[in-house]
Backbone as a ProteinNet text record, in pm:
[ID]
protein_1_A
[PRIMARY]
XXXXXXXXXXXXXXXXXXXXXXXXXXXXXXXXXXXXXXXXXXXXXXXXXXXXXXXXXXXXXXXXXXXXXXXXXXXXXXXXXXXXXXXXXXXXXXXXXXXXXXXXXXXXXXXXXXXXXXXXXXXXXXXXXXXXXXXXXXXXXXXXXXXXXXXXXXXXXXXXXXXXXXXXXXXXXX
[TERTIARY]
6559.5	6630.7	6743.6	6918.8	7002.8	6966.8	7036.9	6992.5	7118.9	7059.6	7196.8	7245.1	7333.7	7341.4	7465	7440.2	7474.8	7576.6	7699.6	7793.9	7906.9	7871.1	7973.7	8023.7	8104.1	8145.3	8133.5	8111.5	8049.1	8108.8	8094.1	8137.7	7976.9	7984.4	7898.3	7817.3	7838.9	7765.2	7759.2	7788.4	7725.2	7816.7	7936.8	8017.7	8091.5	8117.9	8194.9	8349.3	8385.6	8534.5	8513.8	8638	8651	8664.9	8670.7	8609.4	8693.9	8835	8912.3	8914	8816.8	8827.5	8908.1	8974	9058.5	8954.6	9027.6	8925.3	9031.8	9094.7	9206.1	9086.8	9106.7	8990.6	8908.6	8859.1	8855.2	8876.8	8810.1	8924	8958	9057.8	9110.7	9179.4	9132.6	9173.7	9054	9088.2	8987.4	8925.7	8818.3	8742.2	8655.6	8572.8	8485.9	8541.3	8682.5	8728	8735.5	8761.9	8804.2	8677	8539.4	8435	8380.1	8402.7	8369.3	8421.5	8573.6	8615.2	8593.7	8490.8	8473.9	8359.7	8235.9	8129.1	8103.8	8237.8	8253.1	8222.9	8227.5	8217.3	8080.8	7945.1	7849	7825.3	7930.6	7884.7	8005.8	7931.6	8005.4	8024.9	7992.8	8013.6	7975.1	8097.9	8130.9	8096.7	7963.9	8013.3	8096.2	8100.4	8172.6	8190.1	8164.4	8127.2	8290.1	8322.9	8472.7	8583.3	8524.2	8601.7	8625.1	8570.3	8570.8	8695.7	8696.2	8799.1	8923.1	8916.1	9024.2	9128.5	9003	9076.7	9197.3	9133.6	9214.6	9348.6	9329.6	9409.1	9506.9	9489.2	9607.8	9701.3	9653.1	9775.2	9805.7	9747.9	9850.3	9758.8	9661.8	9567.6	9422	9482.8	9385.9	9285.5	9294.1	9206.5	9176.7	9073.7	9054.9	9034.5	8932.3	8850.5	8872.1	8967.9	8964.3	8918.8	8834.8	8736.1	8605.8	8552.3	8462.2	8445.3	8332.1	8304.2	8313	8391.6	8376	8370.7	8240.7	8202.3	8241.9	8310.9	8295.3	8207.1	8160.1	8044.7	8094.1	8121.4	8193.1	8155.4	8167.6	8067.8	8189.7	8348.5	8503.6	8600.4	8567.5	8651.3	8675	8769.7	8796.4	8818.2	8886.9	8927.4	8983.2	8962.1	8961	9117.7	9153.3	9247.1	9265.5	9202.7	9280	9174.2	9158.3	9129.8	9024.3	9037	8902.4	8825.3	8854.9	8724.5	8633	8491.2	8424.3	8349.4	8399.3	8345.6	8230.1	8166.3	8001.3	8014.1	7952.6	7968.4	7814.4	7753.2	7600.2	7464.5	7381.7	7252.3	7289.8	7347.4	7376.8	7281.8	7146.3	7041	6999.9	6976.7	6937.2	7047.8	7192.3	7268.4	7274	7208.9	7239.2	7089	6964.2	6882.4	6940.9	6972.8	7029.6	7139	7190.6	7290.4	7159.5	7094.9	6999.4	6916	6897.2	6791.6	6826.8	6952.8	7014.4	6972.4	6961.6	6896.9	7019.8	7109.7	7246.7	7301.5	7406.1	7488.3	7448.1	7544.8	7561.7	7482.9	7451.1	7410.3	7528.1	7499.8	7545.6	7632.7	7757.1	7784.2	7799.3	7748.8	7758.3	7868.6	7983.8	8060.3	8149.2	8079.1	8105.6	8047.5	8046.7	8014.9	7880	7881.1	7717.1	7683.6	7766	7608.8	7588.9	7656.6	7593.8	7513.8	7513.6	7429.5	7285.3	7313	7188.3	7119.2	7163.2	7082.8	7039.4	7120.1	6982.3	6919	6929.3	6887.7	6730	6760.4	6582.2	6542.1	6591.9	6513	6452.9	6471.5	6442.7	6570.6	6633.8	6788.7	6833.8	6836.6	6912.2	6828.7	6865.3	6789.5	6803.8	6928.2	7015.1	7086.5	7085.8	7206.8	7254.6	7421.4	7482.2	7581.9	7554.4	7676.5	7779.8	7872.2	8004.8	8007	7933.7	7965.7	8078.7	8135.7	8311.7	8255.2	8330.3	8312.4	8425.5	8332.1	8452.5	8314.9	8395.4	8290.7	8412.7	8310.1	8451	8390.7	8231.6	8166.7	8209.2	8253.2	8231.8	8284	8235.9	8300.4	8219.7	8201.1	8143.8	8038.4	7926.3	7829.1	7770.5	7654.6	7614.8	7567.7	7493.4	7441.4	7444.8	7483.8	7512.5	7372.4	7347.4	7221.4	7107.9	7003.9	6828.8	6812.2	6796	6704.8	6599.4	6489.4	6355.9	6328.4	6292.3	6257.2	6164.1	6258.6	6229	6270.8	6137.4	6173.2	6250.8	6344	6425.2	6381.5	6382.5	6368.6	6538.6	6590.4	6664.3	6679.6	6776.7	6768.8	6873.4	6944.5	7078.1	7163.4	7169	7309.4	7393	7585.6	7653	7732.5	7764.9	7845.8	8030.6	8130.7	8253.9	8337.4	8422.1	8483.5	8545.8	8572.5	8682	8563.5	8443.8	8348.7	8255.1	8301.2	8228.1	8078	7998.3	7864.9	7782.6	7829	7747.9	7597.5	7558.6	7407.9	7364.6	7235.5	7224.1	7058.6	7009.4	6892.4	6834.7	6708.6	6652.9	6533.5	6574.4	6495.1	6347.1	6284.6	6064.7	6063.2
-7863.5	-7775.5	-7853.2	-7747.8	-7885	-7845.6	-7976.3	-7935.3	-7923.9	-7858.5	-7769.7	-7931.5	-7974.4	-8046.2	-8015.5	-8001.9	-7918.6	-8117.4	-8104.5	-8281.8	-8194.6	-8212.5	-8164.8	-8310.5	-8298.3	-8333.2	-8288.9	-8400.8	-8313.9	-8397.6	-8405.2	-8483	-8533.5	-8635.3	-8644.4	-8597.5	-8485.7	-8408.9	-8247.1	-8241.9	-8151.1	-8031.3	-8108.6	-7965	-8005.5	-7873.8	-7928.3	-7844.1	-7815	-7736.5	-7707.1	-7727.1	-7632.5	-7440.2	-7429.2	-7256.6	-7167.8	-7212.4	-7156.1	-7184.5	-7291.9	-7344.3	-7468.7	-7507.9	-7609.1	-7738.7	-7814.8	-7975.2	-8106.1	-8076.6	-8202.6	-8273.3	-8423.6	-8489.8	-8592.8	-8495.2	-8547.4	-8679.6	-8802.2	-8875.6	-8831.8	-8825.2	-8812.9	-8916.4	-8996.5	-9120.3	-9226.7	-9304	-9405.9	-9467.6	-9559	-9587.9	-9468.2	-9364	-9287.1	-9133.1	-9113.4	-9027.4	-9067.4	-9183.2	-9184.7	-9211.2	-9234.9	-9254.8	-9117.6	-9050.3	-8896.5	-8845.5	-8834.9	-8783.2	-8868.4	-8958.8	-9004.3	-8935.4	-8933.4	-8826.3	-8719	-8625.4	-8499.4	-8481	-8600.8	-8593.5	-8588.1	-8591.1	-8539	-8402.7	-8301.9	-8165.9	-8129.4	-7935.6	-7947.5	-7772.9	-7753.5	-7615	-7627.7	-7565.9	-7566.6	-7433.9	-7410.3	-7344.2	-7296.7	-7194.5	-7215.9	-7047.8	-7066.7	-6908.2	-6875.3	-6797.6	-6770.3	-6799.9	-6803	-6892.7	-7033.5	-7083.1	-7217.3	-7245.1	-7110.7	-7071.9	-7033.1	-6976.1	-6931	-7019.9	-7147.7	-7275.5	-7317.8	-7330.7	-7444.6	-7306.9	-7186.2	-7070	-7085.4	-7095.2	-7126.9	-7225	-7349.5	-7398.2	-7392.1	-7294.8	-7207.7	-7292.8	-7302.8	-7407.8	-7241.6	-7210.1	-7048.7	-7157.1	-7245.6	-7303.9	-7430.7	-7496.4	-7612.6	-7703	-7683.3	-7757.3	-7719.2	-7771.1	-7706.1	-7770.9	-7905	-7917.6	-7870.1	-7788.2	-7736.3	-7577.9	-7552.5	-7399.8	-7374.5	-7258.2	-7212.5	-7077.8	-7087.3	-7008.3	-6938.5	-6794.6	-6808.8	-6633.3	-6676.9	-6599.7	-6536.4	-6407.4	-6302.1	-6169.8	-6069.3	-5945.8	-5849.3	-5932.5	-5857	-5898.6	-5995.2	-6037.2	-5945.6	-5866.1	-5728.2	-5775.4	-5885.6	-5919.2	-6078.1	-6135.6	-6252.1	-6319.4	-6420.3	-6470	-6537	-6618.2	-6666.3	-6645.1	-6664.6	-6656.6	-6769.9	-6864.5	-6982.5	-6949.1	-6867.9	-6784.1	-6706.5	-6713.9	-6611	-6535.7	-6451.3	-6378	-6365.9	-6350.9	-6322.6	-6253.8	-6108.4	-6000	-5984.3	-5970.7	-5982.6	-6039.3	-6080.2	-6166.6	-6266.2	-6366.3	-6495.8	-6574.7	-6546.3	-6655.9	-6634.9	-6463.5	-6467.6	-6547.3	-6569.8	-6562.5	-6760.2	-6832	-6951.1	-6975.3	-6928.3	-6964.1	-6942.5	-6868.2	-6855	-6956.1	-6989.5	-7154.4	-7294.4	-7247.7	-7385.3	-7416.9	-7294.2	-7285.2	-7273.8	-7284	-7311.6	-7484.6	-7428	-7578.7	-7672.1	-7646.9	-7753.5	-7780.4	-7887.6	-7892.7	-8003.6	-7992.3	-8115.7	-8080	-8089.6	-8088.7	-7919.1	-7894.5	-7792.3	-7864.3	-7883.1	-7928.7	-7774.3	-7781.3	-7641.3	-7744.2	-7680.1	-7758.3	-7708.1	-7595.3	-7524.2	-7426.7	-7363.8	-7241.2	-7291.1	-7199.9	-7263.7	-7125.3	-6990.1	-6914.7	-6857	-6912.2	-6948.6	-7090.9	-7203.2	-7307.4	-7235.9	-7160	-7086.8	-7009.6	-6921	-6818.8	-6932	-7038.2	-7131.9	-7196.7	-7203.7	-7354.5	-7251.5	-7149.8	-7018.4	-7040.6	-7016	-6985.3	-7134.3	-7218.4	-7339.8	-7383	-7347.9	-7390.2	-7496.9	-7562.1	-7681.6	-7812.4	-7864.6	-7981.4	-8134.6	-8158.3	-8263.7	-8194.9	-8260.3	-8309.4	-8395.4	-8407.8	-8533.5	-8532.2	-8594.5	-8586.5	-8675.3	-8655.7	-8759.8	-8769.4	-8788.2	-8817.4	-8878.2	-8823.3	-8850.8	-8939.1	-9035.4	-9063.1	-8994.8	-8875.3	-8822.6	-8685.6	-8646.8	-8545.2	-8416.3	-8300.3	-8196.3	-8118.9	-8091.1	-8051.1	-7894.3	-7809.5	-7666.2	-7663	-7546.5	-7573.5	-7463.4	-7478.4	-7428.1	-7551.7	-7496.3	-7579.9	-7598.9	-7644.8	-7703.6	-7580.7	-7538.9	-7398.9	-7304.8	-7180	-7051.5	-7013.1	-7066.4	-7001.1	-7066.1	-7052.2	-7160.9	-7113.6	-7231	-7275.3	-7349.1	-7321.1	-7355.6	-7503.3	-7557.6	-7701.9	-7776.8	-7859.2	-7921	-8051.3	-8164.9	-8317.5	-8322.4	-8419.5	-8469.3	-8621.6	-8659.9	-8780.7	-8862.2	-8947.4	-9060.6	-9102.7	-9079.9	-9172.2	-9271.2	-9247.5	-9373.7	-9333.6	-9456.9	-9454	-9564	-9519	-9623.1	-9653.5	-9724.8	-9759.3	-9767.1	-9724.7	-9707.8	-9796.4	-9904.2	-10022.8	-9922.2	-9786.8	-9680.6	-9564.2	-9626.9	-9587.7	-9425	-9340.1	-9256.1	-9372.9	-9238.3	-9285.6	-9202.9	-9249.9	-9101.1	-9136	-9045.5	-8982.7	-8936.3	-8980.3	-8920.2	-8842.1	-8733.5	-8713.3	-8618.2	-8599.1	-8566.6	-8412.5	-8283.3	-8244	-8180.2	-8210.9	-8225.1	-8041.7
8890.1	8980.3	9047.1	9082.9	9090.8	9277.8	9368.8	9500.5	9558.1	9639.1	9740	9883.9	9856.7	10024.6	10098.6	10182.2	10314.6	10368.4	10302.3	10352.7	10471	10562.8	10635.2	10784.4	10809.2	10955.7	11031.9	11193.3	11291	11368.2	11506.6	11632.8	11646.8	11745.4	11841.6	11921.6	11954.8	12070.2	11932.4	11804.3	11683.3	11646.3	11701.2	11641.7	11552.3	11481.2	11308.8	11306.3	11443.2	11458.1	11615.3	11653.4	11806	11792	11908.2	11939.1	11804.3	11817.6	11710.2	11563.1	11550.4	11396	11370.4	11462.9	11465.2	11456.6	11377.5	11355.4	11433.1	11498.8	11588.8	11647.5	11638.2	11704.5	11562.3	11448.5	11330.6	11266.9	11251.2	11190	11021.6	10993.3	10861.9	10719.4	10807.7	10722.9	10722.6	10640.5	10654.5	10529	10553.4	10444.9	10403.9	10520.9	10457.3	10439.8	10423.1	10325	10159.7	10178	10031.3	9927.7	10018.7	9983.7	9977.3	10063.5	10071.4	9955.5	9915.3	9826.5	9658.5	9631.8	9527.6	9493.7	9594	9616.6	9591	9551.4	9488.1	9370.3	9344.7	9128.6	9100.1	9239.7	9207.2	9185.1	9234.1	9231.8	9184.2	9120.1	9030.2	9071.4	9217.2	9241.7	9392.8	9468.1	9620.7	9656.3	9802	9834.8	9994.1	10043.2	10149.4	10239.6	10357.2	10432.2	10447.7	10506.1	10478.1	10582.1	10710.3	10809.7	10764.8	10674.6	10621.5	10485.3	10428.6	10343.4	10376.7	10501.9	10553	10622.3	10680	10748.5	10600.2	10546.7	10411.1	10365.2	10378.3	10336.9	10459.6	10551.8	10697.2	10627.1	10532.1	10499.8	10396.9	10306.3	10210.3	10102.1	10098.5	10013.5	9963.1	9858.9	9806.6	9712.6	9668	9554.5	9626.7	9687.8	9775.6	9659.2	9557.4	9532.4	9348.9	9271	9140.3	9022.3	9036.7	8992.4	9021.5	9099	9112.7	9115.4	9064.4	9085.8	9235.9	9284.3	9400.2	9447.3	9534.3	9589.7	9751	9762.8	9913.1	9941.6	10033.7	10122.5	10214.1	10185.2	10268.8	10259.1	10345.6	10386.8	10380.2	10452.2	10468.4	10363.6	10295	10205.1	10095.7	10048.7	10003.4	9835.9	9832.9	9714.9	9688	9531.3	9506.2	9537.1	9676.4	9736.5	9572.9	9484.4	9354.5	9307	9148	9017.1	9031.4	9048.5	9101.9	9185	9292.2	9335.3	9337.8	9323.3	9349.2	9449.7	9515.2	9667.5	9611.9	9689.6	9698.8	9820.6	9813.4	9928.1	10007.1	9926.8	9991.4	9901.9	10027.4	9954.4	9895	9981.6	9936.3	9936.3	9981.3	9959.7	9878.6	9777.1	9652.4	9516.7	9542.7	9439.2	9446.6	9596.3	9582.7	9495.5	9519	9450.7	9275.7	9277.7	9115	9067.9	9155	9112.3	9135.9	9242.5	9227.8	9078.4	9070.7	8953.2	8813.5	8804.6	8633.2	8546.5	8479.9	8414.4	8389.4	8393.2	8377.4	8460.4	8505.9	8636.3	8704.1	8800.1	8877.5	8989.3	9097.6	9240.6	9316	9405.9	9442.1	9611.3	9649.2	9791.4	9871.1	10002.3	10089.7	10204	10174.4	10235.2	10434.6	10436.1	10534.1	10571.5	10657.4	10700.3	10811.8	10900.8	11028.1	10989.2	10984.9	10949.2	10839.2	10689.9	10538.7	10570.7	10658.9	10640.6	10729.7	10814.8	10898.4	10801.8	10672.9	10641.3	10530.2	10482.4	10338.8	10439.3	10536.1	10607.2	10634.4	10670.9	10709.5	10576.5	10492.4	10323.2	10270.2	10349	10245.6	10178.2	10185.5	10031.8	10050.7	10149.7	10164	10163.9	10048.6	10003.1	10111.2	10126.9	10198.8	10291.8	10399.4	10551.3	10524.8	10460.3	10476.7	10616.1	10686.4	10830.1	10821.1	10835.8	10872.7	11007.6	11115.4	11248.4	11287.4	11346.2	11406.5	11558.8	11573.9	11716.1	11830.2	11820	11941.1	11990	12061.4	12172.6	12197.8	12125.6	12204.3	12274.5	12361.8	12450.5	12399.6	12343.3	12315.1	12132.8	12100.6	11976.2	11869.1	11713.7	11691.1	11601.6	11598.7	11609	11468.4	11468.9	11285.7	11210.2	11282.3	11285.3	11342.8	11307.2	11384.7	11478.8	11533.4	11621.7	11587.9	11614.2	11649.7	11486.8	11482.4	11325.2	11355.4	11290	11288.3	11278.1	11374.1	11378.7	11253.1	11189.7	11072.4	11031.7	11047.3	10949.7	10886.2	10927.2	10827.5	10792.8	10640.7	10625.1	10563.8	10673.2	10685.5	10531.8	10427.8	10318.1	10287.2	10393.5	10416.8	10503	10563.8	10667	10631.2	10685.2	10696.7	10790.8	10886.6	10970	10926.3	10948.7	10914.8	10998.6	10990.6	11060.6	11195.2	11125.3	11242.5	11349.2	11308.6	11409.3	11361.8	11236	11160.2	11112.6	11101.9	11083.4	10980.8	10855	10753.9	10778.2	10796.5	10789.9	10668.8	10580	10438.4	10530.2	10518.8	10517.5	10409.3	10365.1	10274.3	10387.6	10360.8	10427.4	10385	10470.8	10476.9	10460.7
[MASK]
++++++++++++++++++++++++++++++++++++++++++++++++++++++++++++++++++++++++++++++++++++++++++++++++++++++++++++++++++++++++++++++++++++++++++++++++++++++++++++++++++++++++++++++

C-alpha cells in the first residue's frame, strides 16, 4: 500500500499561513528547500485542498507540480483551472483510499490543505507528518488542522537541524 504524508510547513507556535493565506515570514531559501525539493522524486501524485491551489493560482502558477499527478479537493471548484488537474468534488477520503491502495507508484505527498489534512487525518489516511518548522511565530493564522483532531502518537523517525534555524520533523503516525 503506497502512504499518504502529510510534508507541509509550519511556524513555531503551528501555523502553515496567516489569516489570509499569505506565507510572509516563511523562510524560502536555504539548505532545506533544496533538500525539500529533491524529496519530491519520492512521490509521484500531489494532493492539495483548494485554498492551497488557489495560493500558487494568485501567481498565475495553474500547474504547480508537473511531474506529479495532481489532485485538488474542492466542493466550488466548477471546472478543471488546467489539463494536469484533477478536481475531486466530493468524498475525498473514499477517492484518497483508492490512490493509497493501487499496487504501483510512488508514495502519495498531501501537500496542503488543514481541512483535506483534517478529514484523512479522522479516517486514518495519513501515514507521515513531515514538518518544516520555520523559526518564526505569527500568533494567529491558519492552523495545521482545521479544527480538533483526535489525539494521536506520533513516532519521531528523524529530525534535522538547518544552519538558518528550520527544523524538519519526520514522524511516523501510531
Amino acid at each position: 500500500m503506497r502512504r499518504l504524508a502529510y510534508y507541509v510547513a509550519v511556524t513555531s507556535d503551528g501555523f502553515i499561513a496567516h489569516a489570509d493565506g499569505s506565507v510572509e515570514g516563511f523562510l524560502m531559501e536555504g539548505e532545506h528547500v533544496s533538500e525539500f525539493m529533491a524529496s519530491l522524486s519520492a512521490y509521484d501524485t500531489v494532493l492539495m485542498g483548494r485554498a492551497t491551489y488557489d495560493f500558487g493560482r494568485s501567481f498565475g502558477v495553474t500547474n504547480p507540480y508537473p511531474t506529479l499527478r495532481q489532485y485538488v479537493f474542492s466542493r466550488t471548484m466548477q471546472q478543471r483551472p488546467d489539463p494536469a488537474i484533477q478536481v475531486i468534488a466530493s468524498d475525498a477520503t473514499a477517492h484518497v483510499r483508492e490512490l493509497k491502495a493501487e499496487q504501483t507508484g510512488k508514495d502519495i505527498w498531501l501537500c496542503g490543505g488543514a481541512e483535506l489534512a483534517t478529514a484523512l487525518f479522522a479516517e486514518n489516511l495519513i501515514d507521515d507528518l513531515i514538518l518544516k518548522v520555520n523559526p518564526v511565530v505569527f500568533g494567529a493564522g491558519k492552523t495545521l488542522f482545521a479544527g480538533a483532531v483526535d489525539r494521536r502518537a506520533l513516532q519521531l523517525t528523524g529530525s534535522k537541524v538547518y544552519g538558518n534555524g528550520v527544523v524538519l520533523l519526520r514522524y511516523r503516525l501510531s
